[in-house]
C-alpha positions as CSV (number, residue, x, y, z in Angstrom):
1,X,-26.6,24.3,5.1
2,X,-27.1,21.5,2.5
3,X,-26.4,17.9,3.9
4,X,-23.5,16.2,2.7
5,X,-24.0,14.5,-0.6
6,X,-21.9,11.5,-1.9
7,X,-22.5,9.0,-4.8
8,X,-21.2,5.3,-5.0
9,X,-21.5,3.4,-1.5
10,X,-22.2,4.8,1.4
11,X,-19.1,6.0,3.2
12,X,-18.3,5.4,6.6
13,X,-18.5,8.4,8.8
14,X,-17.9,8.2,12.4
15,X,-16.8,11.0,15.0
16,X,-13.0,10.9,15.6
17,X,-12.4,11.7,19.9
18,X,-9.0,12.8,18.8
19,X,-9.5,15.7,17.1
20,X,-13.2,15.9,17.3
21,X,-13.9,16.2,13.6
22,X,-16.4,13.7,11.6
23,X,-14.0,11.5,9.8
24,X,-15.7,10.6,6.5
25,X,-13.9,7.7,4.9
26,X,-13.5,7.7,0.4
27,X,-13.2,4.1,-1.0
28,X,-12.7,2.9,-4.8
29,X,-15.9,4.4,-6.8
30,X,-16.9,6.9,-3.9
31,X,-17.4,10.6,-4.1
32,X,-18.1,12.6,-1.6
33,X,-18.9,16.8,-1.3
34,X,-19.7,18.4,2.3
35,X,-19.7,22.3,3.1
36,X,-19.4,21.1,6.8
37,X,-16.4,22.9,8.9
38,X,-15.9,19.9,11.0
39,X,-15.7,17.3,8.8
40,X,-12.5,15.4,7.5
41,X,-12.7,13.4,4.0
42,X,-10.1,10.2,4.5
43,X,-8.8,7.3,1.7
44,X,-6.1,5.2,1.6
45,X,-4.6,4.9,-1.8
46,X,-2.2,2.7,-3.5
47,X,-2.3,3.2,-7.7
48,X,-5.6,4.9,-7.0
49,X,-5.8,8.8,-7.5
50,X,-8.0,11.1,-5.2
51,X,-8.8,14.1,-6.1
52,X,-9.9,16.7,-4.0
53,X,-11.2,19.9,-5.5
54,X,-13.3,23.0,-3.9
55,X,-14.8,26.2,-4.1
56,X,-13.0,28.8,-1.8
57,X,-15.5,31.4,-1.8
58,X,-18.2,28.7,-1.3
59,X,-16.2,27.1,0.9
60,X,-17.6,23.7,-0.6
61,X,-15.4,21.1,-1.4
62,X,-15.0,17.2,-2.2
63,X,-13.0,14.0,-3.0
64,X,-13.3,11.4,-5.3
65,X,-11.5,7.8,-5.3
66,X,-10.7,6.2,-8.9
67,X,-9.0,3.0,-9.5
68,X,-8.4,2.9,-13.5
69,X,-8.2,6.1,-15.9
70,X,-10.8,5.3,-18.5
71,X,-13.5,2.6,-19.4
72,X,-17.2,2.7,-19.8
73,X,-18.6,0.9,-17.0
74,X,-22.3,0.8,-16.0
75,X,-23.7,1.5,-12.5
76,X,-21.6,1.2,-9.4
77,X,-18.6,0.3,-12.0
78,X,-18.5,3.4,-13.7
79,X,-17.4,5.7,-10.8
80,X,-13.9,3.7,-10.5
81,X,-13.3,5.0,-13.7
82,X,-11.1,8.9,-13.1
83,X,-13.6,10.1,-16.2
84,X,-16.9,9.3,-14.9
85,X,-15.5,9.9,-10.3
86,X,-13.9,13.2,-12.0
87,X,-17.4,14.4,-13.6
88,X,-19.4,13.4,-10.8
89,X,-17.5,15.5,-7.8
90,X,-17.5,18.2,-10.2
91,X,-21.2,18.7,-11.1
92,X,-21.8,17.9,-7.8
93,X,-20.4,20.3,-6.7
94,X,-21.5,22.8,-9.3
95,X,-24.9,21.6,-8.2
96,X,-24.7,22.8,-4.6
97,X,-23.4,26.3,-6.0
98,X,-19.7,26.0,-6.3
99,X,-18.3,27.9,-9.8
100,X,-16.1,26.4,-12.2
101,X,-14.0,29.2,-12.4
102,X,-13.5,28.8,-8.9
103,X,-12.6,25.4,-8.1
104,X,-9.2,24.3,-7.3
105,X,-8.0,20.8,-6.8
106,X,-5.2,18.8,-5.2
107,X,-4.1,15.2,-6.4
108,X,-2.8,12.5,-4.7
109,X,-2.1,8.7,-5.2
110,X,-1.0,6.8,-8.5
111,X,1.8,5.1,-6.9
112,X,3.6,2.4,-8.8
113,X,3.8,0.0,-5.6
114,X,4.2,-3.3,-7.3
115,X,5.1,-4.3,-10.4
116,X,2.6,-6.6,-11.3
117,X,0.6,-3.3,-12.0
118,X,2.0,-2.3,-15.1
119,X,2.4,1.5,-14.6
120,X,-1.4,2.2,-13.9
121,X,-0.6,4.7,-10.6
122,X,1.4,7.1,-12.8
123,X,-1.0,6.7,-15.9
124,X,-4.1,7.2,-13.1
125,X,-1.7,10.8,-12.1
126,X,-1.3,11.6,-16.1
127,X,-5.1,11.1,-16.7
128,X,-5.8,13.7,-13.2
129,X,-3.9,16.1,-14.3
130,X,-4.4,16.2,-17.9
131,X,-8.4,16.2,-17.3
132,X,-8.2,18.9,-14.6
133,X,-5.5,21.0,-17.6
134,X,-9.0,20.2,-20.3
135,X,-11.4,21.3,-18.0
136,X,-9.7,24.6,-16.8
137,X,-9.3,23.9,-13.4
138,X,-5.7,24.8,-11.0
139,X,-4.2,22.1,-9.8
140,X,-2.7,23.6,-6.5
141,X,-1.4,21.2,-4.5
142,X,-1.2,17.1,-3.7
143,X,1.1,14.2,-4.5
144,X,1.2,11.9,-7.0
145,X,3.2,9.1,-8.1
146,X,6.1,7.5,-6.3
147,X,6.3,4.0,-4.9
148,X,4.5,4.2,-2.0
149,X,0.6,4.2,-0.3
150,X,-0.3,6.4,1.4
151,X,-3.7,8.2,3.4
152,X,-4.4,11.4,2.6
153,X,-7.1,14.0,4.7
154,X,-8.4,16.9,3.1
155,X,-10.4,19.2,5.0
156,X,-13.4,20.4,2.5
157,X,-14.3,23.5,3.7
158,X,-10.8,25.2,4.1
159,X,-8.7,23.0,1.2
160,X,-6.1,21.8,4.0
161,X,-4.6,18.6,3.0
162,X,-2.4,16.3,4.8
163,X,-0.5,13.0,3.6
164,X,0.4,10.5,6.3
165,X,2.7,7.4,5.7
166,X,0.9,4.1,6.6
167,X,2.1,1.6,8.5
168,X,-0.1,-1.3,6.2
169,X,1.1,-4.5,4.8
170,X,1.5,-3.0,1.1
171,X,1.3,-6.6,-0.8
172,X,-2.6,-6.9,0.6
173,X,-3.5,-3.4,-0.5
174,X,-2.2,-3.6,-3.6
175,X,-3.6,-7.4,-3.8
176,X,-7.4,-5.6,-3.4
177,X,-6.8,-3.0,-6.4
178,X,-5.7,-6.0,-8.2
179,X,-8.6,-7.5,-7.8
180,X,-11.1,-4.6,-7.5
181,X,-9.4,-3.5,-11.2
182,X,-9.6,-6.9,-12.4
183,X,-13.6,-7.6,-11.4
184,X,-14.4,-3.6,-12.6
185,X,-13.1,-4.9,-16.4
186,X,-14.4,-8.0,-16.4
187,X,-18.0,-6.0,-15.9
188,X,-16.6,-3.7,-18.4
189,X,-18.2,-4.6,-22.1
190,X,-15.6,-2.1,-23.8
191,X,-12.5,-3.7,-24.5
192,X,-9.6,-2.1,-22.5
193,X,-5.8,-2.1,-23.1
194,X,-5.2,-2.2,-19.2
195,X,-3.4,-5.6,-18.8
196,X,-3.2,-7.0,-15.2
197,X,-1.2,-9.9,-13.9
């Protein structure tokens, strides 16, 4: 079996005594693939969208975190855009064997939790599910949109997902994609027509 592979930081990984799975915890411009049977993926989102997609038959499977739909980027900035973290857990996992024809993904996040945000959750869930609709691949599950966070498990191997209300203080969340959106554009050369605030 191929070790886990992930791009972006490295995620924190640690071995849960509750359910004795290795929780492996997705942040903004993360993405993460493992073929292991005992190990969860975990985010927290906001406006961010996760996507978690895998190969049945492989029984491979992933999850991204993105915090804006589109931009350029460069580096560690270009994965918290949905077009480059989409691309990246998907050749990823084509690399490791999985098929295109295959995969099948669930979506979650793209909240509109504060105002201040200007409708970037729901265009995050537009841009998820209109790239998985170009590229070909089932969307079979998830949740997206609404007005509130929420952490989501996925289960790579099998394709279980669960969504778990959070007991957070919302404002400070949604204060750090604020922020995190606001230093990912100001690295950003291309202009973009997201207006934060």
């Amino acid at each position: 079996m191929h070790p886990p592979a992930h791009t972006g930081s490295s995620p924190r990984r640690f071995l849960n005594p509750r359910d004795g799975f290795w929780h492996t915890q997705i942040t903004q411009g993360e993405s993460y693939i493992s073929a292991d049977n005992n190990e969860v993926l975990t985010t927290v989102l906001g406006s961010c969208v996760a996507a978690c997609i895998r190969d049945p038959v492989r029984r491979i499977g992933g999850m991204n975190h993105f915090l804006l739909p589109e931009g350029s980027g460069h580096d560690s900035s270009a994965l918290r855009y949905g077009v480059h973290a989409m691309e990246c857990l998907i050749n990823a996992l084509l690399s490791r064997g999985a098929a295109r024809e295959r995969l099948e993904a669930k979506l979650f996040g793209g909240a509109n939790v504060m105002a201040s945000l200007a409708g970037v959750g729901w265009r995050n869930a537009d841009f998820a599910e209109h790239f998985l609709e170009q590229e070909g691949i089932c969307v079979v599950g998830g949740d997206l949109r609404g007005t509130a966070p929420r952490r989501i498990q996925f289960w790579p191997t099998t394709g279980r997902a669960r969504q778990l209300a959070i007991a957070t203080d919302v404002q400070r969340l949604m204060q750090q994609e604020i922020s995190e959106a606001r230093a990912v554009l100001r690295d950003d050369k291309e202009d973009n027509d997201l207006e934060l605030f």
